[in-house]
FIKOLZA-1660 file (N, C-alpha, C; in steps of 0.1 Angstrom, whole numbers, plus 5000, padded with zeros to 4 digits):
% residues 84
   i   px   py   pz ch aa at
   1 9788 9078 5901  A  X  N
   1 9780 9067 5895  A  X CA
   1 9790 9058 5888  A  X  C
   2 9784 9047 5888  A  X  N
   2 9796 9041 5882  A  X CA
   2 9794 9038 5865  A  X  C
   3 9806 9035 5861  A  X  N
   3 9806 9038 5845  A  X CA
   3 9803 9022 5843  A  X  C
   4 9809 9010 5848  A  X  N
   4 9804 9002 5846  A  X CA
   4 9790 8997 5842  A  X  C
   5 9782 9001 5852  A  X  N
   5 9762 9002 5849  A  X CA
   5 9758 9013 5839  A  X  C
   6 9765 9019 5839  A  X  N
   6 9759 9034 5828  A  X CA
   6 9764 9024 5811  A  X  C
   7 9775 9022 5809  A  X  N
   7 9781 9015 5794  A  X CA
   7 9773 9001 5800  A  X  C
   8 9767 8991 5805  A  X  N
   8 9761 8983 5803  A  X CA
   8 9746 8984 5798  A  X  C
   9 9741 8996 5807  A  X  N
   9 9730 8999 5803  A  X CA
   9 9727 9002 5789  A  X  C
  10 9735 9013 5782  A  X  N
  10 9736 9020 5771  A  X CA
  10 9735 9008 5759  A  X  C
  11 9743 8995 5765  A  X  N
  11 9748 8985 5754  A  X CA
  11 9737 8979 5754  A  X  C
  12 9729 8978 5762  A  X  N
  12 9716 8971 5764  A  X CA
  12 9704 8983 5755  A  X  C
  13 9703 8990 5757  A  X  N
  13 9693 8999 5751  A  X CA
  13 9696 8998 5737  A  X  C
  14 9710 9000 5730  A  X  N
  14 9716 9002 5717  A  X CA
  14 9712 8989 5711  A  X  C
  15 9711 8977 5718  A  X  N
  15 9711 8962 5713  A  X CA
  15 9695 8963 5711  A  X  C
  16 9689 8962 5718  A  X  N
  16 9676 8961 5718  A  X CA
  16 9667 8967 5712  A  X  C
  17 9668 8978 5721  A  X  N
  17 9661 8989 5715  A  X CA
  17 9663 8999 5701  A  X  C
  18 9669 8997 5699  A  X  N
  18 9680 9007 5684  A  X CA
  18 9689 8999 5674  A  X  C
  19 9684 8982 5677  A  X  N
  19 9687 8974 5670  A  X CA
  19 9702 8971 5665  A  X  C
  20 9712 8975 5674  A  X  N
  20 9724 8979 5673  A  X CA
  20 9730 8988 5667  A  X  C
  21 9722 9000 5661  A  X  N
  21 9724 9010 5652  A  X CA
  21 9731 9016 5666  A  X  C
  22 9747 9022 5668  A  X  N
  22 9751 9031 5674  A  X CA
  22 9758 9042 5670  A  X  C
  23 9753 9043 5656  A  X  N
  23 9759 9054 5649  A  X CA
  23 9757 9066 5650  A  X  C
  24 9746 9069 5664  A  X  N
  24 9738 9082 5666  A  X CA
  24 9743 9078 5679  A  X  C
  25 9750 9091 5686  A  X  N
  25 9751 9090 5704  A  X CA
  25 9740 9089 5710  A  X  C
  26 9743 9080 5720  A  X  N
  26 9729 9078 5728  A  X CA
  26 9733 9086 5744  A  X  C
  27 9735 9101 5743  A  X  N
  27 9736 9107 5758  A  X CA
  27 9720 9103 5769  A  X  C
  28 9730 9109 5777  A  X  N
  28 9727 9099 5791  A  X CA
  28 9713 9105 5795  A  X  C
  29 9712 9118 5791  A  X  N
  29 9702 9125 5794  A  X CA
  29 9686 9127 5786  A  X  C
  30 9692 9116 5775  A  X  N
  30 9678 9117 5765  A  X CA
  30 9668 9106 5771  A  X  C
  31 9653 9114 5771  A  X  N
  31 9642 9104 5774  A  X CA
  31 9639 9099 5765  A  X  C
  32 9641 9086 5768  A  X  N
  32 9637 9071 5761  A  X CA
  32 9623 9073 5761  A  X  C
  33 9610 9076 5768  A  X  N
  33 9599 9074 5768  A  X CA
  33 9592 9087 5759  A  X  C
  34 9601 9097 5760  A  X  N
  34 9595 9107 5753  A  X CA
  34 9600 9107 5739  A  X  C
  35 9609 9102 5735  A  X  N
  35 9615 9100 5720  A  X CA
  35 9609 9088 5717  A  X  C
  36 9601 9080 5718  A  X  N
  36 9595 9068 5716  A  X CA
  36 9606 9053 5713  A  X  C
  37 9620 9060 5720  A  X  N
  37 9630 9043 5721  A  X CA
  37 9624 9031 5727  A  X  C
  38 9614 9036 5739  A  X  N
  38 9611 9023 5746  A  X CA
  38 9595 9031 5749  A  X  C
  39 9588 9017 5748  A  X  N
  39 9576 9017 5752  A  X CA
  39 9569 9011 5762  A  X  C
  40 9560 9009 5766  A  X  N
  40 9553 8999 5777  A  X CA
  40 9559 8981 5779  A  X  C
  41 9560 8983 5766  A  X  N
  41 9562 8964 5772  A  X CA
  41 9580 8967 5767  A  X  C
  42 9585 8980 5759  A  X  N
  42 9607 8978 5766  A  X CA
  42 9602 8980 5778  A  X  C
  43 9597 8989 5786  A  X  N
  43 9601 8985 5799  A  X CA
  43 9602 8976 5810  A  X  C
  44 9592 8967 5801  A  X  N
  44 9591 8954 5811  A  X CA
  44 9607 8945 5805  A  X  C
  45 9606 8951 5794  A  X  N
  45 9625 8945 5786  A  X CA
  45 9634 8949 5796  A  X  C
  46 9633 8962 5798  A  X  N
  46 9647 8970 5804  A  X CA
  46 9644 8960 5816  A  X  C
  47 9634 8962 5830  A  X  N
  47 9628 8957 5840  A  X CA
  47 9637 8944 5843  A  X  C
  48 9632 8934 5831  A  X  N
  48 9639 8921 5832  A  X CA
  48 9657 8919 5831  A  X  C
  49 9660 8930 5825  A  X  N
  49 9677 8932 5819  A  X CA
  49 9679 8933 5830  A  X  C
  50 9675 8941 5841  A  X  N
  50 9680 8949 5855  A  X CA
  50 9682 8938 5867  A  X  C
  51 9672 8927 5861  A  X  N
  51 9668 8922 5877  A  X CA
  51 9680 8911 5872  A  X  C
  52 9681 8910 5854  A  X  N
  52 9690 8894 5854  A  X CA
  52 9699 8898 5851  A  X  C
  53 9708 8909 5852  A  X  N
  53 9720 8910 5849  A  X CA
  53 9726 8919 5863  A  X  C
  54 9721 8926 5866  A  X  N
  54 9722 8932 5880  A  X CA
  54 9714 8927 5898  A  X  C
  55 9710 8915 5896  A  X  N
  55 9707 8910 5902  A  X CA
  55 9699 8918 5912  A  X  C
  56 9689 8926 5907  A  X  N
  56 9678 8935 5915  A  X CA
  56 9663 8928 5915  A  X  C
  57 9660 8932 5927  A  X  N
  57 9640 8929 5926  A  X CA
  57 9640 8942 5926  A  X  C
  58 9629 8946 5912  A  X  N
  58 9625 8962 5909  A  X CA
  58 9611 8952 5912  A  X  C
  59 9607 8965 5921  A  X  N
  59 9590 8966 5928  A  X CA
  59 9585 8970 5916  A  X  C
  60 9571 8973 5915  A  X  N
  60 9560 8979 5908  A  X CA
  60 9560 8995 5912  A  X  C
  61 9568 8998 5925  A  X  N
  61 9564 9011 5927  A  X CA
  61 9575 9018 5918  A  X  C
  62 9588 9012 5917  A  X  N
  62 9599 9010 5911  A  X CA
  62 9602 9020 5895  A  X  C
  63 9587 9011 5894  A  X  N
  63 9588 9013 5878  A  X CA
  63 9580 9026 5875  A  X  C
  64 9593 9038 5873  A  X  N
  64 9584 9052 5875  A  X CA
  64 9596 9059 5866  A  X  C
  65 9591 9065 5855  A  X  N
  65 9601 9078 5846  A  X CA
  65 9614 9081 5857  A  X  C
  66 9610 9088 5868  A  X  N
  66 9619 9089 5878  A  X CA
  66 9635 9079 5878  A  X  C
  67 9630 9067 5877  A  X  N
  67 9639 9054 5877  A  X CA
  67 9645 9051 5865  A  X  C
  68 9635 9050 5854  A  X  N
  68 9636 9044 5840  A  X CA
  68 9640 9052 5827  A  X  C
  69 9638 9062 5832  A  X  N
  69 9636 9072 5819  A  X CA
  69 9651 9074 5808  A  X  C
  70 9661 9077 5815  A  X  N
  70 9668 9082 5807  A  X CA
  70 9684 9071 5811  A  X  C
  71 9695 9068 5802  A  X  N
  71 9704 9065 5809  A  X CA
  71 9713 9064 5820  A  X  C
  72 9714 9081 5824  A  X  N
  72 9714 9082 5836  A  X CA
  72 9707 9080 5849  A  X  C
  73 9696 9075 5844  A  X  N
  73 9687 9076 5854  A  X CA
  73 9683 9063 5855  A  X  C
  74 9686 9052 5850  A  X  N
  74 9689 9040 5852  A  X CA
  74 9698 9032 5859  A  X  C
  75 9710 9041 5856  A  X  N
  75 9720 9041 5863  A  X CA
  75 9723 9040 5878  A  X  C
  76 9716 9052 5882  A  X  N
  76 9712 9061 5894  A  X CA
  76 9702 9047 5902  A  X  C
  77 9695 9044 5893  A  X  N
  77 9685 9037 5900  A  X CA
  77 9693 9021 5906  A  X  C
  78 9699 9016 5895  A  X  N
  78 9710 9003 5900  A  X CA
  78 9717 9006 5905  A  X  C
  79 9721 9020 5909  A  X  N
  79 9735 9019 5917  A  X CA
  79 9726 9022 5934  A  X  C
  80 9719 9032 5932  A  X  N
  80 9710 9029 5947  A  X CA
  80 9703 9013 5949  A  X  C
  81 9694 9009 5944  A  X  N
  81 9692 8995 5946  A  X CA
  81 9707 8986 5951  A  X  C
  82 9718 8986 5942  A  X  N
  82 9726 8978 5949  A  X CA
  82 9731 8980 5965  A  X  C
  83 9731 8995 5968  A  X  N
  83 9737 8999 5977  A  X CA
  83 9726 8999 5992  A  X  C
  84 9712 8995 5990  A  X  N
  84 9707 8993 5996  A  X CA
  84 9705 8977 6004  A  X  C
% end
């Protein structure tokens, strides 16, 4: 995976969503949805981050815990989208 997308992501959640508080690690594996970091309309935040800074069209079907949920798994999701 690449570290590039994973540390942009992270800097994007930390800014936004955690108001730049990075004084608590943000591992890769914590659910954002289930710890209440992001909610229904961050993920239309994250959604927008993805398509304008990684130049993705995320579908509707797209937008699934699967894809979104955790840093890693954001990751995961930009780095397949790019490669497709």
């Amino acid at each position: 995976m690449s570290e590039g997308f994973h540390d942009k992501i992270r800097a994007f959640i930390v800014e936004t969503f955690l108001f730049g508080d990075d004084s608590e690690p943000l591992p890769g594996d914590l659910s954002l949805l289930e710890n209440d970091l992001v909610d229904s309309t961050g993920v239309l935040e994250l959604v927008g981050f993805l398509e304008a800074d990684f130049g993705l069209a995320v579908d509707d079907a797209d937008i699934v815990p699967a894809n979104l949920d955790t840093v890693d798994r954001i990751a995961a999701f930009v780095e397949r989208k790019k490669a497709a």
